[in-house]
C-alpha positions as CSV (number, residue, x, y, z in Angstrom):
1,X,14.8,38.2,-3.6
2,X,13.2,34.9,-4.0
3,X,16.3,33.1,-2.6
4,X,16.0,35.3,0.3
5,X,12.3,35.0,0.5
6,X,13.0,31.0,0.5
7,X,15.8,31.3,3.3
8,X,13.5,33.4,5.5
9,X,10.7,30.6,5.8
10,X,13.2,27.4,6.1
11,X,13.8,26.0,9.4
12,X,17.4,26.0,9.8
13,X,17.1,22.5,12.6
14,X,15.9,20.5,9.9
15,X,17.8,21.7,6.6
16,X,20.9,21.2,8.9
17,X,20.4,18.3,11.2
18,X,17.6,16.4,9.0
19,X,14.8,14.4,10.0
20,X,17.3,11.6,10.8
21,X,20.1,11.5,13.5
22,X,22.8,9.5,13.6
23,X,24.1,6.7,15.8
24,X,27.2,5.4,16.0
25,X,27.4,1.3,17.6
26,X,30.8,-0.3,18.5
27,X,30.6,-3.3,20.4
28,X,32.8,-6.2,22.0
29,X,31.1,-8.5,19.3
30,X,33.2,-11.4,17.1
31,X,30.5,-12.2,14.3
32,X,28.3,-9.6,12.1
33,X,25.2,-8.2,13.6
34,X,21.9,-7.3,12.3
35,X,20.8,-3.8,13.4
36,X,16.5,-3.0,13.4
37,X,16.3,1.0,14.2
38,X,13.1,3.2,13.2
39,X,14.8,4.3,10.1
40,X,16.0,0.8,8.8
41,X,17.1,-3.0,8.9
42,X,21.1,-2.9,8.6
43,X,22.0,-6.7,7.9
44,X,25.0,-8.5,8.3
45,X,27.3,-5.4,9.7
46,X,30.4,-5.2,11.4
47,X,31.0,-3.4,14.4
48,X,32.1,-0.2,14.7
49,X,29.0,1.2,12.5
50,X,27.1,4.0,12.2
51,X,23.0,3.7,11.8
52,X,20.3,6.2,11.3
53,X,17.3,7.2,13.2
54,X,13.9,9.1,13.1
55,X,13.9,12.0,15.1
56,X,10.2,11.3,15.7
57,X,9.4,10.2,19.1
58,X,13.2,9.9,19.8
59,X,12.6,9.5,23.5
60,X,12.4,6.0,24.9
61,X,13.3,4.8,21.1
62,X,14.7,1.4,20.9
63,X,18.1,0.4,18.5
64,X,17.7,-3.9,18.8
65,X,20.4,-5.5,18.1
66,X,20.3,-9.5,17.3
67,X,23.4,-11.9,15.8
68,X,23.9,-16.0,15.2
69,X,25.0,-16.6,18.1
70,X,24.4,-14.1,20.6
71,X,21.3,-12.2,22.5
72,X,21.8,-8.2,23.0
73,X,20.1,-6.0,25.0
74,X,18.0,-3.1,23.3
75,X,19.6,0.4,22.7
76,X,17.1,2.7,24.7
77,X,17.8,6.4,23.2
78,X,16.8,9.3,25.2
79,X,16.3,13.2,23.7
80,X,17.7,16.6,24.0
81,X,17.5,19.9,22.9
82,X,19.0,20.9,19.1
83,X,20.8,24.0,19.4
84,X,20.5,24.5,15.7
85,X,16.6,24.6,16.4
86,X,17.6,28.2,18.7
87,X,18.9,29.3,14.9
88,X,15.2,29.2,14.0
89,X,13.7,31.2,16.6
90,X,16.5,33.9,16.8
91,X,16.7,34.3,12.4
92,X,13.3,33.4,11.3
93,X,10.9,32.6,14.1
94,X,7.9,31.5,12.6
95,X,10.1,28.7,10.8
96,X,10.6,26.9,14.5
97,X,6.8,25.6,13.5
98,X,9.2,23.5,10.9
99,X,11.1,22.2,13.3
100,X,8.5,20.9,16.0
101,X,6.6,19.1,13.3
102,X,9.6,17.1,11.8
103,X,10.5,17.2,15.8
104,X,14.2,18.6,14.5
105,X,13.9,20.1,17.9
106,X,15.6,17.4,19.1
107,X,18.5,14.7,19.0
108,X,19.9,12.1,20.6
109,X,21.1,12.9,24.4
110,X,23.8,10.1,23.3
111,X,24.7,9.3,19.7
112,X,27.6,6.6,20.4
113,X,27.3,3.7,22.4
114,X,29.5,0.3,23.4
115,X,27.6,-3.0,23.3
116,X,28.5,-6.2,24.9
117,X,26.3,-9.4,24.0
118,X,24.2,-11.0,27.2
119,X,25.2,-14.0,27.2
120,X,29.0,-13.2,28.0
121,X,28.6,-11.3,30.9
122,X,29.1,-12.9,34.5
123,X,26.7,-13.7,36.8
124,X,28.3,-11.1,39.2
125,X,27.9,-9.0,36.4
126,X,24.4,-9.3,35.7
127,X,23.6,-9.4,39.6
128,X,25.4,-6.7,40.9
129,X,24.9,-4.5,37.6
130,X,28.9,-3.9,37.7
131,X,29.0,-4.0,34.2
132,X,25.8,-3.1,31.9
133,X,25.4,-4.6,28.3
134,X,24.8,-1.0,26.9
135,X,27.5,1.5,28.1
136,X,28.0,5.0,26.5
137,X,30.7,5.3,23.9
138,X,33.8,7.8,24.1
139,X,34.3,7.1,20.6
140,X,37.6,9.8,18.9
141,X,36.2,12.5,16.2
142,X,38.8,10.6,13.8
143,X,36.6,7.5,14.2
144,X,33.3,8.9,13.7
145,X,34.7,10.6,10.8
146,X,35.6,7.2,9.3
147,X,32.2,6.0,9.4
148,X,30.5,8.6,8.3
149,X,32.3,8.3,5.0
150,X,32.4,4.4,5.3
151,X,28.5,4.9,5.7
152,X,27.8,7.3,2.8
153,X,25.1,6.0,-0.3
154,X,26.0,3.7,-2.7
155,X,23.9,6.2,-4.6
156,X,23.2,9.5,-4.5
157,X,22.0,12.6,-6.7
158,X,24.1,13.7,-9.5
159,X,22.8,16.7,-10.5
160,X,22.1,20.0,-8.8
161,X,20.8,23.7,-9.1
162,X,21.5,26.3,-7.0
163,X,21.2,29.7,-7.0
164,X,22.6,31.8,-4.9
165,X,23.1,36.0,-4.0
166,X,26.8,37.2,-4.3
167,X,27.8,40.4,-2.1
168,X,31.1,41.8,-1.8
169,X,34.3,42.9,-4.0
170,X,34.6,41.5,-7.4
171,X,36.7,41.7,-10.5
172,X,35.3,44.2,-12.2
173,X,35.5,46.7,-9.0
174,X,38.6,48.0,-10.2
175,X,37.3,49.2,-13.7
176,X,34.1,50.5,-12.5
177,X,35.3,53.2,-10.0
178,X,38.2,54.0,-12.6
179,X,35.4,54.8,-15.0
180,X,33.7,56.1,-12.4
181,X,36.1,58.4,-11.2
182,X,37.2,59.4,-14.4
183,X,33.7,61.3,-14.7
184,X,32.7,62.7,-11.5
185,X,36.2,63.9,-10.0
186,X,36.5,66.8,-13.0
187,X,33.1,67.7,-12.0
188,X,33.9,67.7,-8.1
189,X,31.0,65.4,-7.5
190,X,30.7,63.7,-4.7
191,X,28.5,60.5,-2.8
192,X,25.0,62.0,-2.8
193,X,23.5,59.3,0.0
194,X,19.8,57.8,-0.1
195,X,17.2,56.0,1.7
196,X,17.4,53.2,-0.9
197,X,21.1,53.2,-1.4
198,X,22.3,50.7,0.8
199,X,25.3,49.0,-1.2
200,X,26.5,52.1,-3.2
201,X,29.2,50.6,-5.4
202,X,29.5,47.2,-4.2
203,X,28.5,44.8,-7.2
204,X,25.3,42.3,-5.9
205,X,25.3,39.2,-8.0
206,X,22.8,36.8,-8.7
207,X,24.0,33.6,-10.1
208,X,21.8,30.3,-11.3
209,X,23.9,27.6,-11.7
210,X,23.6,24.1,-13.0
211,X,26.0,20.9,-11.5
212,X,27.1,16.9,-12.6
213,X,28.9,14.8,-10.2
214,X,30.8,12.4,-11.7
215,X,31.8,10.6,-8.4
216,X,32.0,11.5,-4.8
217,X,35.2,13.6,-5.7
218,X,34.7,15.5,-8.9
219,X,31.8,17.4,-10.3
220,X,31.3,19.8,-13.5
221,X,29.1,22.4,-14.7
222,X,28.3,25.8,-15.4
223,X,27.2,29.4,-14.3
224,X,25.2,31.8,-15.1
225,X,25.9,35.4,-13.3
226,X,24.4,39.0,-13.2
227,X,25.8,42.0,-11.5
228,X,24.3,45.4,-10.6
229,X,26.2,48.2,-9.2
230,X,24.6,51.7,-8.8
231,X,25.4,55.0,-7.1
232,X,24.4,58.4,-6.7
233,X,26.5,61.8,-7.3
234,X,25.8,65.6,-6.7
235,X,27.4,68.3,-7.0
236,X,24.9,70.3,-4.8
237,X,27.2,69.8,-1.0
238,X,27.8,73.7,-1.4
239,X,24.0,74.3,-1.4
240,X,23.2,74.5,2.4
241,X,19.8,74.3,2.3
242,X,16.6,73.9,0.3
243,X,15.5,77.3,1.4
244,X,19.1,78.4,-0.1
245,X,18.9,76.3,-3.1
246,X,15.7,78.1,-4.2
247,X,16.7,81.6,-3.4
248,X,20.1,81.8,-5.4
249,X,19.8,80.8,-9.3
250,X,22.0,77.7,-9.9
251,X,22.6,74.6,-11.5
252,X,22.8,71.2,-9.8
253,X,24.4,68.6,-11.6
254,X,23.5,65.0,-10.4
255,X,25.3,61.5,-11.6
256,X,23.9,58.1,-11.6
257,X,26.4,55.4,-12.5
258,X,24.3,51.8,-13.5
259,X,27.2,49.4,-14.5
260,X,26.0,45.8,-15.1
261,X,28.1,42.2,-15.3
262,X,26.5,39.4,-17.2
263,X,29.1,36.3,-17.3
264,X,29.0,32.9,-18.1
265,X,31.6,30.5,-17.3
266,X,32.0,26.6,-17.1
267,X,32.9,25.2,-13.4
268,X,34.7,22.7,-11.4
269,X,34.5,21.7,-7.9
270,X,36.3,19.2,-5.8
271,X,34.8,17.7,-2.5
272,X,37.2,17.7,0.1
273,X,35.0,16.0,3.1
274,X,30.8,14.5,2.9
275,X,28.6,12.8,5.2
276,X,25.0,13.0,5.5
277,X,24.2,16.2,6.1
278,X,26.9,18.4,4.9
279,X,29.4,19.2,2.1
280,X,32.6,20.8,2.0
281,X,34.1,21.8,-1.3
282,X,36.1,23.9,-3.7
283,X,35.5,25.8,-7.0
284,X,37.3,27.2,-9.4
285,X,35.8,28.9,-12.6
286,X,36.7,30.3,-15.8
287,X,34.7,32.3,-18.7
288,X,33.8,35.1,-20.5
289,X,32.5,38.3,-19.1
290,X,30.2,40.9,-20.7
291,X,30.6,44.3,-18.6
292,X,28.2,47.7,-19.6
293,X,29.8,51.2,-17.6
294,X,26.8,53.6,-18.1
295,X,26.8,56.5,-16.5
296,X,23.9,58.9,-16.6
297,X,24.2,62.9,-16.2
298,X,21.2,65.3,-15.1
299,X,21.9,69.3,-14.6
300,X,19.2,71.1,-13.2
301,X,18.7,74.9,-12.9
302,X,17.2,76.3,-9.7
303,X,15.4,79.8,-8.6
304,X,12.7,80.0,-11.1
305,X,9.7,81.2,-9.2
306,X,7.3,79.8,-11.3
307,X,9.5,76.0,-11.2
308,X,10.6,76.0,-7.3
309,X,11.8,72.2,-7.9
310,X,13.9,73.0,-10.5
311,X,14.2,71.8,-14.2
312,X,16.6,69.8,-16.3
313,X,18.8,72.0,-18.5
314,X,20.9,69.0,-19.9
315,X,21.0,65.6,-20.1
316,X,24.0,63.4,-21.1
317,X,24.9,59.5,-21.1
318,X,28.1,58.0,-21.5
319,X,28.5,54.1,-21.6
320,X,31.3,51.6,-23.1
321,X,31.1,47.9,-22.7
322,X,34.3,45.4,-22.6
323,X,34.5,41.9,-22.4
324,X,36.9,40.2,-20.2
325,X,38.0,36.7,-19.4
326,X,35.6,36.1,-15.9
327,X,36.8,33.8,-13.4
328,X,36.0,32.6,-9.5
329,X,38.2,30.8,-7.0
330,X,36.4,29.6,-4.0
331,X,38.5,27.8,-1.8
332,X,35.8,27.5,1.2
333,X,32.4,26.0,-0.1
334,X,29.4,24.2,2.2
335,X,26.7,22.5,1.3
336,X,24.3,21.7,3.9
337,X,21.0,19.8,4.4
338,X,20.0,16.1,4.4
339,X,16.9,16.2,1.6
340,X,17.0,17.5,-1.7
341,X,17.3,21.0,-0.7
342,X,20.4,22.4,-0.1
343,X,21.7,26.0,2.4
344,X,24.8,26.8,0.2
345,X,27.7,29.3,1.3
346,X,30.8,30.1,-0.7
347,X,33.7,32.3,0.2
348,X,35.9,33.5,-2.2
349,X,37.0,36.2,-4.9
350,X,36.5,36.4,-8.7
351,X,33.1,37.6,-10.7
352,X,30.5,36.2,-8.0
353,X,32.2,38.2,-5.4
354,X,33.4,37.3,-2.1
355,X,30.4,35.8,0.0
356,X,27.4,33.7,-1.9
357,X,24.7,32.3,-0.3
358,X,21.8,30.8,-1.5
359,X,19.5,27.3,-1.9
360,X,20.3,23.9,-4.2
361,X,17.9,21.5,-5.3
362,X,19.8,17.7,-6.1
363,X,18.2,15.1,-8.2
């Protein structure tokens, strides 16, 4: 619940996009440049490159650009909407007040741009504007790509924590309607359906977890997990109504299945592709699972005049817990956000189940 409380009042424009934006400068330039932008002085670069910029007062911002040997005219940026900004208002609403202060709102209209230096343009150039020292950039995906990884930290965090909220199918799925079954099919139960009852069987999974990156590639750790899974049976279908319930002595017998997971298991992920602002990654984890089946038995005898909501007439509990090797393999993994906090998603299949999501903090 608290990871869900913390998703509900983040602004989704700047955990994704960041209070920077990026710019990417290629140029018709034969010596390194120096590159002044609102986020930073970039010395002595080589063109193509990639800079940063504040996304405060991004309209009318200027990128200068300065060399040995050559004059350049000023990047002038201009600003647009961030459709990640529309997430906000759609999901959480008051979380768009976020976004207009850190002014995630927006981005640049243009992020890539060609520069030629001043000095080498023609005089029918200059006059007749046939050619502009600052043209817009139709820079490949493949390229920008490049940079972004060329442009990455020398340093960055290398630990994290995350925790996240697991839904879906899970290892121990199997075992738990088996036992399950085992009880409730001699004694023609069947799914007795609640207001509160909203995952019935399905396994939700909190998991705290704990992280070391040991270079841009590799990192190692381990997890922390806790599943619930709980149900309700009756007997009571052939009872038509209350009214008949009351007026014809008879038992009721009600089941309520509470089977718990607690596993801990040491973890490896790989980083298949980073920049800036996002992660993408796969895990693979192996450990030791504790797994309690309890299933709890009420029967309860109706038509008393004196008791119309019936009484219990017997109780019984049976349980058994196993321990199992525990393990997760999540091929798809994204880690997203440009500050400390991270939006993490993981898809995959094991004892966290198939969909996690959930916050990381990286220090």
């Amino acid at each position: 619940m608290a990871v869900l409380l913390a998703m509900c009042f983040s602004s989704c424009a700047t955990m994704f996009s960041g209070t920077k934006a990026d710019v990417f400068i290629e140029g018709d330039v034969d010596e390194p440049v120096t590159i002044n932008s609102s986020a930073g002085v970039y010395k002595d670069v080589t063109l193509p490159t990639l800079v940063e910029v504040k996304r405060r007062q991004l309209n009318g911002q200027h990128i200068q650009v300065t060399s040995e040997h050559h004059t350049f005219d000023d990047i002038v940026l201009e600003k647009t909407f961030n459709e990640w900004s529309l997430v906000s208002v759609l999901a959480w609403g008051s979380s768009f007040l976020i976004d207009l202060m850190t002014n995630a709102v927006s981005k640049p209209k243009y992020d890539q741009f060609f520069i030629t230096p001043v000095d080498r343009l023609s005089a029918a150039d200059t006059i007749y504007r046939k050619r502009h020292s600052v043209m817009v950039s139709t820079m490949g995906s493949d390229a920008r790509a490049r940079l972004r990884e060329q442009q990455l930290p020398v340093t960055y965090p290398r630990h994290e924590i995350n925790a996240t909220v697991g839904f879906g199918p899970n290892q121990v799925d199997h075992s738990t309607k088996r036992f399950v079954d085992d009880i409730i099919q001699p004694m023609h139960m069947e799914t007795n359906t609640e207001c509160g009852d909203i995952f019935g069987d399905s396994y939700i999974i909190g998991k705290l977890e704990y992280h070391y990156r040991l270079n841009r590639k590799w990192d190692i750790g381990g997890l922390a997990a806790w599943g619930k899974s709980s149900e309700n049976y009756t007997d009571e279908y052939y009872y038509a109504t209350e009214q008949h319930k009351r007026e014809h002595l008879g038992t009721v017998t009600y089941g309520y299945p509470n089977c718990r997971s607690f596993t801990l298991a040491p973890s490896v992920r790989y980083t298949w592709y980073e920049t800036r602002t996002y992660r993408l990654f796969s895990r693979v984890s192996l450990g030791v699972m504790r797994h309690h089946l309890q299933f709890d038995i009420e029967e309860w005898k109706f038509g008393n005049a004196n008791q119309p909501h019936g009484t219990i007439v017997r109780e019984e509990s049976m349980e058994k817990t196993k321990w199992r090797m525990a393990y997760q393999l999540s091929p798809i993994g994204i880690s997203v956000g440009a500050g400390p906090i991270k939006f993490a998603v993981e898809v995959g299949y094991g004892c966290l189940g198939v969909c996690n999501i959930g916050l990381g903090f990286c220090f």
